[in-house]
C-alpha positions as CSV (number, residue, x, y, z in Angstrom):
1,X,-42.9,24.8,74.3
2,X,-42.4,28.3,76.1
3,X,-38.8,27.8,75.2
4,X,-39.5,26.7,71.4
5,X,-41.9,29.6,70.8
6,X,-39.6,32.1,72.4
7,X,-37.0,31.3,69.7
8,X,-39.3,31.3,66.7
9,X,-40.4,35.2,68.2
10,X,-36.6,35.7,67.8
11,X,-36.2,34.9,65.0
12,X,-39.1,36.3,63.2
13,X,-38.6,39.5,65.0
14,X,-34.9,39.3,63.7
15,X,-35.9,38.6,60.0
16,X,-38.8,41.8,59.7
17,X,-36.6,44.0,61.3
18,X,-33.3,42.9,59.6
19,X,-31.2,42.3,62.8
20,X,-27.9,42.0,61.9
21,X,-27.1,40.1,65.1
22,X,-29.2,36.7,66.1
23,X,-28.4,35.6,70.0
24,X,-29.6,32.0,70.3
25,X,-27.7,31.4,73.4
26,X,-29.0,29.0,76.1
27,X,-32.0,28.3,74.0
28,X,-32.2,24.0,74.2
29,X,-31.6,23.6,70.5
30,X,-31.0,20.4,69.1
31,X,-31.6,21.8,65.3
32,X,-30.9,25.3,64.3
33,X,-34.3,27.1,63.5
34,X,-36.4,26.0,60.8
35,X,-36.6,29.8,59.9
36,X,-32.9,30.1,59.6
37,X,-32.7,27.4,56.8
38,X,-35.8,27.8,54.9
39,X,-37.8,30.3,52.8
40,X,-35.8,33.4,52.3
41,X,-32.8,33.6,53.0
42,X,-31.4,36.3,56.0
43,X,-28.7,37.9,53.9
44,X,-28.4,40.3,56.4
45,X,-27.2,38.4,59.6
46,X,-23.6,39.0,60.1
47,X,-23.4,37.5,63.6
48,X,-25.0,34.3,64.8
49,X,-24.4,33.2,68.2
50,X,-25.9,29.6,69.7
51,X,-23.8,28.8,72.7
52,X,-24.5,26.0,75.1
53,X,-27.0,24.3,73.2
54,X,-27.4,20.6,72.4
55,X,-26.8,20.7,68.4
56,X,-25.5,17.6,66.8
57,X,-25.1,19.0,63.3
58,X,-25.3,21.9,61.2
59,X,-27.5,22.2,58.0
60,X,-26.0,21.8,54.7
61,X,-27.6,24.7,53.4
62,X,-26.0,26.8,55.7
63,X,-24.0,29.2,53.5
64,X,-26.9,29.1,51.2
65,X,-28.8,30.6,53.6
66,X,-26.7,32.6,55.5
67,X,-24.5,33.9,53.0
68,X,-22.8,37.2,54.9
69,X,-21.7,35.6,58.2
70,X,-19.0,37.2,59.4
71,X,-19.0,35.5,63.1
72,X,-20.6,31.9,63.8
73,X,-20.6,31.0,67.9
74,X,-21.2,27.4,68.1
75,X,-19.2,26.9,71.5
76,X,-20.8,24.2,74.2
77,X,-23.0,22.1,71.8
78,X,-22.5,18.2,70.6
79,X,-21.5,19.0,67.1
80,X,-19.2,15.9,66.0
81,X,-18.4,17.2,62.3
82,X,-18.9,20.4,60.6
83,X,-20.5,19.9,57.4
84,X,-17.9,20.6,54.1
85,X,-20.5,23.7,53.5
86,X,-19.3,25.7,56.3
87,X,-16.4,26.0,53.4
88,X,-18.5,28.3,51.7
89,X,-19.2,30.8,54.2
90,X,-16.9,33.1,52.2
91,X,-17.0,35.8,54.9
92,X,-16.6,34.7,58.0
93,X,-14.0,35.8,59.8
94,X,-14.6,33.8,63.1
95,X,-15.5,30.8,64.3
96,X,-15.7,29.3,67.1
97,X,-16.4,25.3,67.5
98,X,-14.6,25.2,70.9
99,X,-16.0,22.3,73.7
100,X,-17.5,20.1,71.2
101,X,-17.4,16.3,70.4
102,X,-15.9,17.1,66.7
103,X,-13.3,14.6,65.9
104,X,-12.3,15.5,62.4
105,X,-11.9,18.9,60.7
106,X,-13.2,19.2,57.2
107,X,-10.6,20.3,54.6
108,X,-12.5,22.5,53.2
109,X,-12.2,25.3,56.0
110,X,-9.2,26.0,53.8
111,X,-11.5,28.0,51.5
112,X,-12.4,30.5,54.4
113,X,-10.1,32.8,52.6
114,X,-11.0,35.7,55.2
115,X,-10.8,33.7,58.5
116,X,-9.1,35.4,61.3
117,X,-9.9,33.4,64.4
118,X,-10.4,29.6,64.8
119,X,-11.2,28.5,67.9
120,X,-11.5,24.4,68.1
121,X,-10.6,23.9,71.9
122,X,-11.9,20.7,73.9
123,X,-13.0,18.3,71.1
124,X,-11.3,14.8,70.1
125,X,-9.6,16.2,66.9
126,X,-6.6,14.2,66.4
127,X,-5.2,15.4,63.2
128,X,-5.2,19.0,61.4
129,X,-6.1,18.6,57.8
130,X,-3.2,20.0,55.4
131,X,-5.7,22.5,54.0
132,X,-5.5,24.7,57.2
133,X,-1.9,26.1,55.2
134,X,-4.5,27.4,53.2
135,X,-6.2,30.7,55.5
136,X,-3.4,33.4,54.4
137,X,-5.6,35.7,56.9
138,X,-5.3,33.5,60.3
139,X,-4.6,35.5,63.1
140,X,-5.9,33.4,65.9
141,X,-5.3,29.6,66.3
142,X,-6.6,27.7,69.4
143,X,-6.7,23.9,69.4
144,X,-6.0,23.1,73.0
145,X,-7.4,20.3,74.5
146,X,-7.6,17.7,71.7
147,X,-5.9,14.6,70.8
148,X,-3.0,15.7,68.3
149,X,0.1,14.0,68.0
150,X,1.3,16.4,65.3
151,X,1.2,20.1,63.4
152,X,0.9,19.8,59.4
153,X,3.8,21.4,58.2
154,X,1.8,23.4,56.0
155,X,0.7,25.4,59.3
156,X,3.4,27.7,57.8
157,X,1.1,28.6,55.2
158,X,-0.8,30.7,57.3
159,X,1.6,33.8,57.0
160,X,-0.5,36.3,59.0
161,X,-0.8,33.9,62.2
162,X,-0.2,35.5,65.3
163,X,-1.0,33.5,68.0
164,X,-1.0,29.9,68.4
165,X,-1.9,27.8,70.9
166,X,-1.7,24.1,71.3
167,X,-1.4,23.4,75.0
168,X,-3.0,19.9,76.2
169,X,-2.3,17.8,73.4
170,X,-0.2,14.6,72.6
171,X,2.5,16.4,70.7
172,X,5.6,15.2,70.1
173,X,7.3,17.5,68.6
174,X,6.7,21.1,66.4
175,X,7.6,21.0,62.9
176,X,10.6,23.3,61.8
177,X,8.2,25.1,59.6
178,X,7.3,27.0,62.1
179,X,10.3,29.2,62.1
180,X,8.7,30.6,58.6
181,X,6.1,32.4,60.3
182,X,7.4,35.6,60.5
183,X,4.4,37.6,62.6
184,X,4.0,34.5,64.9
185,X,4.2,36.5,68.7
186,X,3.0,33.9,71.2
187,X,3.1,30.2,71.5
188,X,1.7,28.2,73.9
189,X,2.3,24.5,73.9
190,X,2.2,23.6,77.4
191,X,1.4,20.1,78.6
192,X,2.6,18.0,75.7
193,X,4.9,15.5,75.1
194,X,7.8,17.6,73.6
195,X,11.5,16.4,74.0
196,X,13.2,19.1,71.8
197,X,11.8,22.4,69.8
198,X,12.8,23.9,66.2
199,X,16.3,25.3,66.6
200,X,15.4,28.1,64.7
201,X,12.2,29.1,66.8
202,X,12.8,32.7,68.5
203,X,15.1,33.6,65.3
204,X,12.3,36.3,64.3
205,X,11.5,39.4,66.0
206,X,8.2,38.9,66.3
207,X,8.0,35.7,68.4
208,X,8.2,37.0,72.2
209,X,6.1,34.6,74.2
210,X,6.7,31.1,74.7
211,X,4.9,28.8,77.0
212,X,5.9,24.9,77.0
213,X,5.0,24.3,81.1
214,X,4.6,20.7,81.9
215,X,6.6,18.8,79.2
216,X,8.3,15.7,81.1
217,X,10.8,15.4,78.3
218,X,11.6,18.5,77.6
219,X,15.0,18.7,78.5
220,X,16.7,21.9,76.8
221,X,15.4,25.1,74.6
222,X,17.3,26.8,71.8
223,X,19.7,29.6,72.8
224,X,17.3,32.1,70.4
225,X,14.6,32.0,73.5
226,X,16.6,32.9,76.1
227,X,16.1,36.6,75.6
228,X,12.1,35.7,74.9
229,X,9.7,35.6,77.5
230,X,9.5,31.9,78.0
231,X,7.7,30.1,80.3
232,X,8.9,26.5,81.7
233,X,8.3,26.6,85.4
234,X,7.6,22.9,86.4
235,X,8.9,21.3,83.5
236,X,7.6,17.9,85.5
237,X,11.6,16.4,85.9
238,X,12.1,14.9,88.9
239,X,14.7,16.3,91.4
240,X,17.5,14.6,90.8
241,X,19.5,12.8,93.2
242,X,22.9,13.1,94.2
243,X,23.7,9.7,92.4
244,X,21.2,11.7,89.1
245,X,23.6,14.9,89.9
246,X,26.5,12.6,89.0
247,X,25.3,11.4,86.3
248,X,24.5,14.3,84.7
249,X,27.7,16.0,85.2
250,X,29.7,12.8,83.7
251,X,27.7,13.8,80.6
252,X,28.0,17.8,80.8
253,X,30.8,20.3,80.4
254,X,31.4,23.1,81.8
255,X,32.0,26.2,80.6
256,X,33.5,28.6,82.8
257,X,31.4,29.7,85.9
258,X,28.0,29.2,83.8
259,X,26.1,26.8,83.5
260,X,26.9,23.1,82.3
261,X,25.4,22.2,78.7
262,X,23.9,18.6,79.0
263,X,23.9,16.8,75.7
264,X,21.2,14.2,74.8
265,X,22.3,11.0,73.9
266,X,22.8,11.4,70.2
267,X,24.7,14.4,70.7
268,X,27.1,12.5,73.3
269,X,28.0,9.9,71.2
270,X,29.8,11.9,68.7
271,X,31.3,13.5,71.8
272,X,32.7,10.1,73.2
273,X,33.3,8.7,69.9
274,X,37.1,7.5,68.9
275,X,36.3,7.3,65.2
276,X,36.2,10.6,63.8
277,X,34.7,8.9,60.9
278,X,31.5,9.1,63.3
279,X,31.0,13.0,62.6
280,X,29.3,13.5,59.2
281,X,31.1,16.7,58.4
282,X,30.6,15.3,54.3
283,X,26.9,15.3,54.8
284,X,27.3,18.7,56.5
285,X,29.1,20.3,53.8
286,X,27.2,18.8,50.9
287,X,23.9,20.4,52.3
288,X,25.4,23.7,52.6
289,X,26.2,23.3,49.1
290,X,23.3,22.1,47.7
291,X,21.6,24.8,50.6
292,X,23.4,27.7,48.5
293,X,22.6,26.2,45.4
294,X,18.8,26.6,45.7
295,X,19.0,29.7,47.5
296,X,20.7,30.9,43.8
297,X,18.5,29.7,41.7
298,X,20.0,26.6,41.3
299,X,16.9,24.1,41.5
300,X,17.0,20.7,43.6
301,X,14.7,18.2,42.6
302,X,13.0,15.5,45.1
303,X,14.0,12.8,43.3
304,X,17.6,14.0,43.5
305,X,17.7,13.5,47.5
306,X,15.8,11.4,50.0
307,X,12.9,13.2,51.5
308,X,14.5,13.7,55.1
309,X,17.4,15.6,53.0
310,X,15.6,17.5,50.6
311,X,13.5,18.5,53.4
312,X,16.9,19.9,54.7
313,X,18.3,21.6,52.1
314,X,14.8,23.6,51.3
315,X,14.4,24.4,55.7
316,X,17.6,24.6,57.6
317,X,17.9,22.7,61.4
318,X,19.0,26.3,62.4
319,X,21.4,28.5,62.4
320,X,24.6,29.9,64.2
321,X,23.7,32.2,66.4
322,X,27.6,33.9,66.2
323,X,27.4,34.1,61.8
324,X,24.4,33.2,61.2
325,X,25.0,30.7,58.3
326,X,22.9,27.6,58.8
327,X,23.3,24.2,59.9
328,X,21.7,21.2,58.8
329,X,23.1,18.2,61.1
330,X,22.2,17.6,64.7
331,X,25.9,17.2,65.3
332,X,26.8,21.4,65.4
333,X,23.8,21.9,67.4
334,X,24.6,22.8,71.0
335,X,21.6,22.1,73.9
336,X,21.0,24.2,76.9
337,X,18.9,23.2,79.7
338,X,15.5,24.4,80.5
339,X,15.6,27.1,83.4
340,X,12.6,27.9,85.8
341,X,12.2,31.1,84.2
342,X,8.8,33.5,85.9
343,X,6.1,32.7,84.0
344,X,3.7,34.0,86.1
345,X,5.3,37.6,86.2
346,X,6.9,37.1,82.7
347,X,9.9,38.8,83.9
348,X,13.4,37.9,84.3
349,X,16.0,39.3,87.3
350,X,18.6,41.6,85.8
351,X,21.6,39.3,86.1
352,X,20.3,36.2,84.7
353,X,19.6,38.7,81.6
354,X,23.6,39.5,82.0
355,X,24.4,35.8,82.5
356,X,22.3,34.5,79.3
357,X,24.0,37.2,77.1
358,X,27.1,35.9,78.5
359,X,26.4,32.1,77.6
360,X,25.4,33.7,73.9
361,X,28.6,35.6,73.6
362,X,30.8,31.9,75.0
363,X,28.5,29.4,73.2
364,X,27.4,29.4,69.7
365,X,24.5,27.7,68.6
366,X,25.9,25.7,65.3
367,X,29.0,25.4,63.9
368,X,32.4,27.3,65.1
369,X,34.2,29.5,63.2
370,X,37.5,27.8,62.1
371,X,34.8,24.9,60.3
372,X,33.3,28.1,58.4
373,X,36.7,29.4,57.7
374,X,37.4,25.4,56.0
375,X,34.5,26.0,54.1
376,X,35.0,29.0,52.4
């Protein structure tokens, strides 16, 4: 009762004297205050913070009631859905649902056309809902520690994202879209279940840190992180053997003094194959074509190509780091293995700098310059 009568002073206090800041923290609620979300409403409140409380839900009048939010805290309560009202809290600009039991996000957090930070950390969400594309103004994206298997691709939507962070999940891979986001700075997608990332990722300026510690699979990154700050320590491979260490190298070459380039399997059997027949250089050219082609106006329809290829021809696999052009085939793409770079210090020694610009300047990621010279 001392607690309950506590929060009702709060609030009243907050209401007469128009408090633009409400601290609810620590206060045993199961229900937000009847005095939030009834009578008058508390145009006022910008800021509303409830952490580590019990709440289950949110009220539906919400927005009605508190209609200039600008920051909701809800972090630490047993919130298992956010109502599709919190859509229409047309000013906040962060929100934080982070160690809750939510298992679904609404689609209508698309409409929070000012968001800036969205912090959803240690629920049971298990898919993003396409409508996330949708917050032009994201800077801030934090869904560690839930149960996703997979990004929407229209996460590329979200043109002013900055940082994203994704680390503890089930993800299997990152969708190419990705490479779109031209002010993305820092990922972190560490203990996943990642086998391969974009080719293109690193190809912007902007994108300097890169964390993906702790994913078994994870066998190689693209040569357009090597001169990011990228961290991979413990990777989780076992130390091979000295039968593994033949292995390996029956499936590498090596280039000089540097380091060998392991292929995965795909890649090796068009390096093995005797039938030439085996490379699809025609499926290669006629995406560059049809690439071209839409980059000039030159619209391709989805019923003109199967979706995995039309998917293709509008977002590249990558492109060659030596000219640049893209590629579109897994067959000009050239894997290098993961090194245990210092993530802890972020830093990397002066010669393996030297020695990465030197496997750049030997190695091109994509196709090699006498194909290009065919093709033009």
């Amino acid at each position: 009762m001392a607690a309950a009568a506590d929060v009702h002073g709060t609030v009243t206090q907050a209401r007469r004297e128009r408090h633009l800041i409400l601290n609810l923290n620590y206060s045993h609620l199961s229900t937000l205050p009847s005095e939030l979300v009834q009578g008058e409403a508390l145009v006022f409140l910008e800021r509303l913070f409830v952490k580590r409380n019990v709440l289950v839900s949110l009220p539906f009048n919400i927005a009605e009631m508190l209609p200039n939010l600008v920051e909701l805290y809800l972090h630490s309560n047993n919130l298992v859905a956010l109502p599709d009202e919190i859509g229409n809290l047309l000013r906040l600009k962060s929100l934080d649902v982070s160690c809750n039991s939510l298992q679904v996000l609404t689609p209508a957090i698309g409409r929070l056309q000012v968001l800036q930070t969205l912090h959803l950390a240690n629920n049971d969400i298990s898919e993003l809902p396409p409508e996330i594309g949708q917050l032009k103004k994201l800077l801030t994206l934090d869904v560690m520690l839930n149960r996703l298997t997979a990004l929407p691709r229209e996460l590329c939507g979200c043109e002013a994202l900055q940082c994203l962070m994704v680390d503890r999940n089930r993800l299997l891979s990152l969708p190419r879209e990705l490479v779109l986001l031209q002010r993305l700075s820092e990922l972190s997608a560490a203990r996943n279940q990642l086998t391969y990332l974009p080719a293109d990722l690193g190809w912007t300026d902007s994108l300097q840190y890169v964390y993906v510690d702790k994913n078994v699979g994870l066998r190689s990154i693209p040569v357009n992180l090597w001169l990011k700050v990228v961290g991979c320590n413990g990777c989780g491979l076992k130390r091979l053997t000295e039968e593994d260490d033949k292995i390996e190298c029956r499936n590498s070459f090596q280039y000089g003094k540097h380091t060998p380039v392991f292929f995965p399997p795909e890649i090796r059997t068009v390096r093995d194959a005797t039938d030439p027949c085996h490379v699809s250089s025609l499926l290669e050219l006629s995406l560059r074509v049809a690439h071209n082609n839409q980059r000039q106006g030159v619209v391709v329809s989805e019923e003109d190509l199967p979706p995995d290829l039309y998917g293709l021809v509008t977002l590249p696999s990558g492109h060659c780091s030596q000219c640049c052009h893209p590629f579109f085939t897994q067959t000009y793409a050239k894997f290098y293995p993961v090194r245990e770079l210092d993530a802890e210090n972020n830093l990397h020694a002066g010669k393996s700098m030297q020695a990465l610009k030197n496997v750049q300047l030997e190695m091109a990621l994509g196709c090699g310059a006498d194909l290009w010279s065919d093709v033009a």
